[in-house]
C-alpha positions in Angstrom: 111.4 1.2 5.0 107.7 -0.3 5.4 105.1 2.5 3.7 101.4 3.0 4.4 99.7 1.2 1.8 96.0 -0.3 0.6 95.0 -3.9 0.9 95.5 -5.7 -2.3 93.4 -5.2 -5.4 92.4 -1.8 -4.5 94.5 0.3 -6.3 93.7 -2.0 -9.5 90.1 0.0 -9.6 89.9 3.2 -12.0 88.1 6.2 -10.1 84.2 5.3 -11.1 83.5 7.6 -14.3 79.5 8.6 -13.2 77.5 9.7 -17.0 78.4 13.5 -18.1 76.1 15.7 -16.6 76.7 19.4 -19.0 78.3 20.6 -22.0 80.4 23.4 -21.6 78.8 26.4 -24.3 76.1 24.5 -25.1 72.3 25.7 -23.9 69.3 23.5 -23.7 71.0 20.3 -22.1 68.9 17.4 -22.1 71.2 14.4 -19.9 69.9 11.2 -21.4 73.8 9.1 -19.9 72.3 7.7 -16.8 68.6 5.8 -17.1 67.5 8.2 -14.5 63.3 8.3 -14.9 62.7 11.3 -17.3 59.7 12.1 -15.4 60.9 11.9 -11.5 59.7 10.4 -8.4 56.0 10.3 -8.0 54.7 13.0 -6.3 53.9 11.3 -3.3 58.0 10.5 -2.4 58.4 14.1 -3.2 55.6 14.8 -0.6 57.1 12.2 1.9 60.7 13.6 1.6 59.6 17.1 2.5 57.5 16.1 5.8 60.6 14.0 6.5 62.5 17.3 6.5 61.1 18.4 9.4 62.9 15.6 11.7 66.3 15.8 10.5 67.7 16.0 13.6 65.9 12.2 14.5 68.5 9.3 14.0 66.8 7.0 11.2 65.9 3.7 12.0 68.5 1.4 12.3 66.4 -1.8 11.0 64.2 -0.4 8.0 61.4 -1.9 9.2 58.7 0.7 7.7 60.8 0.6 4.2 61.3 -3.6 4.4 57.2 -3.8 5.1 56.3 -2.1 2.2 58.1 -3.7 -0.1 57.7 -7.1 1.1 53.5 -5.9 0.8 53.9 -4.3 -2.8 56.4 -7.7 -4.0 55.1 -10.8 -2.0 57.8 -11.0 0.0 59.2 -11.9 3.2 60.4 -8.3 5.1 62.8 -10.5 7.3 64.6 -11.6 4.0 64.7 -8.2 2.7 68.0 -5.9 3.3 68.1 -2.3 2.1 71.2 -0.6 1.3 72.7 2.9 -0.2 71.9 1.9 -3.7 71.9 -1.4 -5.0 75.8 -0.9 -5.0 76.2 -1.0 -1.1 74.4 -5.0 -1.0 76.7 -5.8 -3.7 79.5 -4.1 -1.9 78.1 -6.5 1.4 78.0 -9.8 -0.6 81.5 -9.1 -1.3 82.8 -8.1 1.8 81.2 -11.1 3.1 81.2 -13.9 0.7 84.6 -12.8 -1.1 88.0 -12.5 -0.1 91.4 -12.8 -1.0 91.9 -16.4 -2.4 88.7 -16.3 -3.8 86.9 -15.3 -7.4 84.0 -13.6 -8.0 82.6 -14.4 -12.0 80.9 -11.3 -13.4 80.3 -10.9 -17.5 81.9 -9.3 -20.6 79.8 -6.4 -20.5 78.3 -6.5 -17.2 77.9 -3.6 -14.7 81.2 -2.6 -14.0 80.4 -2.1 -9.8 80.5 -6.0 -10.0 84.3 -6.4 -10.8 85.0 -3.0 -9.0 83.5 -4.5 -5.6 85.4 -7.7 -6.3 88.6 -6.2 -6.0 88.1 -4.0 -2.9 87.0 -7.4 -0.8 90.6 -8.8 -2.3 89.2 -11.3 -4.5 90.2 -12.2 -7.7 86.9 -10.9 -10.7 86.5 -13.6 -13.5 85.3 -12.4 -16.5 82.7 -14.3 -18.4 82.6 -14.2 -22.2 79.4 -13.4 -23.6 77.2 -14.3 -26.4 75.7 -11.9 -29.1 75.3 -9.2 -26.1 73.1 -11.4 -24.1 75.1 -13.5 -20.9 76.3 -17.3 -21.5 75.5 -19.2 -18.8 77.9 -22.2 -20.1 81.1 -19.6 -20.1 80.1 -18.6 -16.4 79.9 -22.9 -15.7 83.2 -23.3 -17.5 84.9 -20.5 -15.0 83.4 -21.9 -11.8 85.6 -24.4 -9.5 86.6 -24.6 -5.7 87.4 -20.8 -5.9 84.4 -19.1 -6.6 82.2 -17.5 -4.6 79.7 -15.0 -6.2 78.7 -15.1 -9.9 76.9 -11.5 -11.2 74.2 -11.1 -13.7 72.3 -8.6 -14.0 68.7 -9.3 -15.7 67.9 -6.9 -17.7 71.8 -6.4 -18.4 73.3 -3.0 -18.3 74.6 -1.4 -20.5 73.3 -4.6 -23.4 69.4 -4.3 -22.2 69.0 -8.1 -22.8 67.8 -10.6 -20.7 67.8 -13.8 -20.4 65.2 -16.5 -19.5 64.0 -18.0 -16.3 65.0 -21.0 -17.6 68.4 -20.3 -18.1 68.6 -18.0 -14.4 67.6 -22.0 -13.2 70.1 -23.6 -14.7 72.7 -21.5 -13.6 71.7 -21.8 -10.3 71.3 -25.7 -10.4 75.1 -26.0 -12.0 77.2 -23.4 -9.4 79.7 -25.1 -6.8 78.6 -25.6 -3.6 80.2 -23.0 -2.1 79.1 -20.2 -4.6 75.9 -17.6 -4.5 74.2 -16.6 -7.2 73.7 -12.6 -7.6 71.2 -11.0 -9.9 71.3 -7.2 -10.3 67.6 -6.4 -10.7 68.3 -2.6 -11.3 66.2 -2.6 -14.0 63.5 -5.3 -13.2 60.5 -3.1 -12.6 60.8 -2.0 -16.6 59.5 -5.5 -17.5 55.7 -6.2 -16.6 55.5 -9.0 -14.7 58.9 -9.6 -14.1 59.5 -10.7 -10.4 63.1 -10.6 -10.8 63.9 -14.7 -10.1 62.1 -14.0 -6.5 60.3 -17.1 -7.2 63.6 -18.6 -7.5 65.4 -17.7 -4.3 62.3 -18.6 -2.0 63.1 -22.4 -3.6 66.9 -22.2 -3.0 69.3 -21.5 -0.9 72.2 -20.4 -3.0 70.4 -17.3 -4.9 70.2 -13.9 -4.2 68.8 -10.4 -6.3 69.7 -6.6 -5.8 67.3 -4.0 -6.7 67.1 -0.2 -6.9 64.9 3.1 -6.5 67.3 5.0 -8.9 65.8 3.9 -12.3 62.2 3.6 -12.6 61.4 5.1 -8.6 63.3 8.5 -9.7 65.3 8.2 -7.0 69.0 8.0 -8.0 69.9 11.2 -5.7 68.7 9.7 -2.4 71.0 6.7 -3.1 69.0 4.3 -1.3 68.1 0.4 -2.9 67.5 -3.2 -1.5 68.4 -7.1 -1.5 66.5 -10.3 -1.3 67.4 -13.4 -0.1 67.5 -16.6 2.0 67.0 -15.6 5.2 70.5 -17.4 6.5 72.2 -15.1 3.8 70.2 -11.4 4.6 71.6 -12.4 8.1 75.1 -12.4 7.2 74.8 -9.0 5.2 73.2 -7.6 8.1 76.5 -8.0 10.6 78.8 -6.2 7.9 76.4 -3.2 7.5 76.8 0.0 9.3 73.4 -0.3 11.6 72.2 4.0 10.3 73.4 3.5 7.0 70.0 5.0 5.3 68.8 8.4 5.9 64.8 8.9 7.2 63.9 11.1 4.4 65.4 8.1 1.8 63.5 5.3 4.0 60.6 7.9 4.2 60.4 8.6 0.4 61.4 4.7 -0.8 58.7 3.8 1.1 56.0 6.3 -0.6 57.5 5.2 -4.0 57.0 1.9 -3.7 53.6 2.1 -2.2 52.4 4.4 -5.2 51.7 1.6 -7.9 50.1 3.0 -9.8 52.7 5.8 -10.9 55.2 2.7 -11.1 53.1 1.3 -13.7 52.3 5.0 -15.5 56.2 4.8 -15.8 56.6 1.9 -17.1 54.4 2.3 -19.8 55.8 5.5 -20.9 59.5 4.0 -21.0 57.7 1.0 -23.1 56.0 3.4 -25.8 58.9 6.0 -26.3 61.9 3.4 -26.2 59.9 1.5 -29.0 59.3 4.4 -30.5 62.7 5.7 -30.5 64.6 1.7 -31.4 62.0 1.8 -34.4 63.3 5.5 -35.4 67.0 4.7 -34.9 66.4 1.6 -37.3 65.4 3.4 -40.0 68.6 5.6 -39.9 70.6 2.3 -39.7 71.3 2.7 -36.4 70.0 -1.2 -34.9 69.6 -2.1 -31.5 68.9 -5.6 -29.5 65.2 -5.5 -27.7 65.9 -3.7 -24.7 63.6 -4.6 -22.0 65.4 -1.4 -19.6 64.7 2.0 -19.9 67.5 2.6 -22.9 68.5 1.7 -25.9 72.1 0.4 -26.8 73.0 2.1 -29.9 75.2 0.2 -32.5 76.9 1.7 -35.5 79.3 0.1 -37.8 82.3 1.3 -36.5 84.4 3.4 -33.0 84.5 6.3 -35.5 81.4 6.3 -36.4 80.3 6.2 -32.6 82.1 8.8 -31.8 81.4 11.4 -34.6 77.7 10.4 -33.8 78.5 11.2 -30.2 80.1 14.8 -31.3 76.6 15.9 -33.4 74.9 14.4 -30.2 76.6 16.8 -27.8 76.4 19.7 -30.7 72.5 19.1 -30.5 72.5 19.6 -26.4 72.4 15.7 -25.9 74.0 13.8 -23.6 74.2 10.3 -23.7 76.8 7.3 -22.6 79.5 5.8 -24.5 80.2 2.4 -23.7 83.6 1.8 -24.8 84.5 1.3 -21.1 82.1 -2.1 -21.3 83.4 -3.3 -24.0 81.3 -2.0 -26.4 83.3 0.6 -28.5 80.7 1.4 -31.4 77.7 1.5 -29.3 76.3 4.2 -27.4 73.9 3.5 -24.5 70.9 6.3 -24.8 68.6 6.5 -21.9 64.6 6.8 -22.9 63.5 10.3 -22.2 60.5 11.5 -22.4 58.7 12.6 -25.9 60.9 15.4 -26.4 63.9 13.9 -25.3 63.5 10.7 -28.1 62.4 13.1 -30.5 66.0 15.4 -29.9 68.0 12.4 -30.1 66.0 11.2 -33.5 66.6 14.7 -34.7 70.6 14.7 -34.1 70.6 10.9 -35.3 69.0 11.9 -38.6 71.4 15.1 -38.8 74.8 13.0 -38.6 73.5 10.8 -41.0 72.7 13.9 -43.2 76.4 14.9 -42.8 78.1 11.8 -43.6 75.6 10.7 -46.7 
């Protein structure tokens, strides 16, 4: 007898495992497992959310025209190429529901963000992994996996959970050397963390074949609104636009994105901050033997010599009230991703680093 059952490739995703939040026993918590922005939103999203508030019974706007404005004023771009989503995740989840299928294969990376295989799957396609090189993506693997089959290839640039990047250059390249019939994604989650960095927006508005995802969780403070954008060729923000749900943002999310991108100048306060205490904290962390790559996000990725060693580090972590993200699930078993916090926060982790080491001398 016939049973009720998923489409393909769906039940081959593992239930998302979000960074741990608390430590059962343990007082003085300090969550440093999901680059959220140790300092918050600026204060004028938190003002904008509150007056928001008072209309919650209003339907938002179905096109995001206040929200698409302001970034296209603050980046230099076009608002009509512009799509805004729950999270960067939701335009990744479009471009696969409407660029993938079954039939089809979507290239993402060795240690790439895992939404980008995960999405893959739920549109029926077939995710590709790409080797990579030293940490940092290969753009001759991805070119060695591409053929008639593939339609979306995923970097992210900065990486997650690696914090490399690679260089415009390269992005080209990649770009100049895909099929035909395949788009080029780049998860800009953590762009706004490197000064200057227009996240290969130069790039698209020359082609036709390129598209970047963004985000206000990381360095906008607002993970817990969920809300985050896409930029494209106008042909291709079209198609997205038929597969999303037309209310799919909340006012008070449009309302506060908007505020937070508009207040520059706390963007920038952030940004420097992140750049002075992750230095900080990469340069302490050497000298305990603990390296790290340059990360140009807002953590470090953590190596030690070993998985054991990771995880007993992980245990004095968690003994010290700190929280932070083992990476196993990316491929990256000896490596903890730690999120820059603030100076307390780098200071704590520097603290528990130094005390494990203490133990095992």
């Amino acid at each position: 007898m016939a049973k009720i059952a998923p489409q393909p490739g769906i039940m081959d995703v593992a239930l998302y495992q979000g960074g741990k939040a608390a430590l059962s026993g343990v007082a003085n918590v300090i969550k440093l497992s999901a680059n959220e922005n140790p300092l918050g939103p600026s204060p004028k999203a938190i003002a904008a959310y509150e007056a928001a508030s008072r209309s919650l019974n209003v339907y938002p706007s179905s096109d995001h025209a206040a929200l698409r404005d302001a970034i296209g004023e603050v980046h230099g771009l076009d608002p009509a190429q512009i799509i805004c989503g729950a999270g960067s995740d939701e335009v990744i989840t479009f471009l696969c529901q409407a660029f993938a299928g079954p039939g089809t294969e979507v290239i993402h990376t060795y240690h790439g963000f895992a939404m980008h295989r995960i999405s893959a799957l739920v549109a029926g396609a077939t995710p590709v992994e790409a080797p990579e090189r030293e940490r940092r993506v290969d753009v001759d693997a991805i070119l060695s996996l591409c053929n008639e089959k593939t339609r979306l290839v995923f970097v992210a640039n900065p990486a997650n959970p690696t914090g490399t990047m690679i260089s415009a250059a390269e992005v080209e390249r990649l770009a100049d050397n895909l099929p035909a019939t395949a788009l080029l994604v780049l998860d800009g989650a953590y762009v706004e963390f490197v000064d200057g960095f227009d996240g290969g927006a130069a790039l698209i508005m020359q082609r036709d074949n390129v598209v970047m995802t963004r985000t206000f969780s990381k360095i906008y403070g607002l993970g817990g609104l969920r809300i985050g954008w896409g930029f494209g060729p106008q042909e291709i923000i079209d198609v997205l636009n038929r597969v999303r749900g037309p209310f799919n943002l909340s006012h008070a999310a449009l309302t506060a994105a908007e505020a937070a991108v508009r207040d520059v100048d706390y963007t920038d306060y952030c940004r420097a901050q992140n750049t002075q205490w992750k230095t900080w904290l990469a340069d302490q962390l050497a000298e305990l033997g603990v390296p790290s790559d340059v990360s140009l996000a807002n953590f470090i990725l953590a190596r030690f010599a070993s998985p054991e060693e990771a995880t007993a580090c992980n245990d004095v972590l968690q003994n010290h009230g700190i929280i932070v993200r083992p990476v196993a699930n990316y491929n990256l078993p000896s490596a903890l991703r730690m999120t820059v916090g603030d100076e307390a926060g780098c200071r704590r982790i520097v603290g528990a680093v130094k005390a494990f080491r203490d133990m095992t001398a």
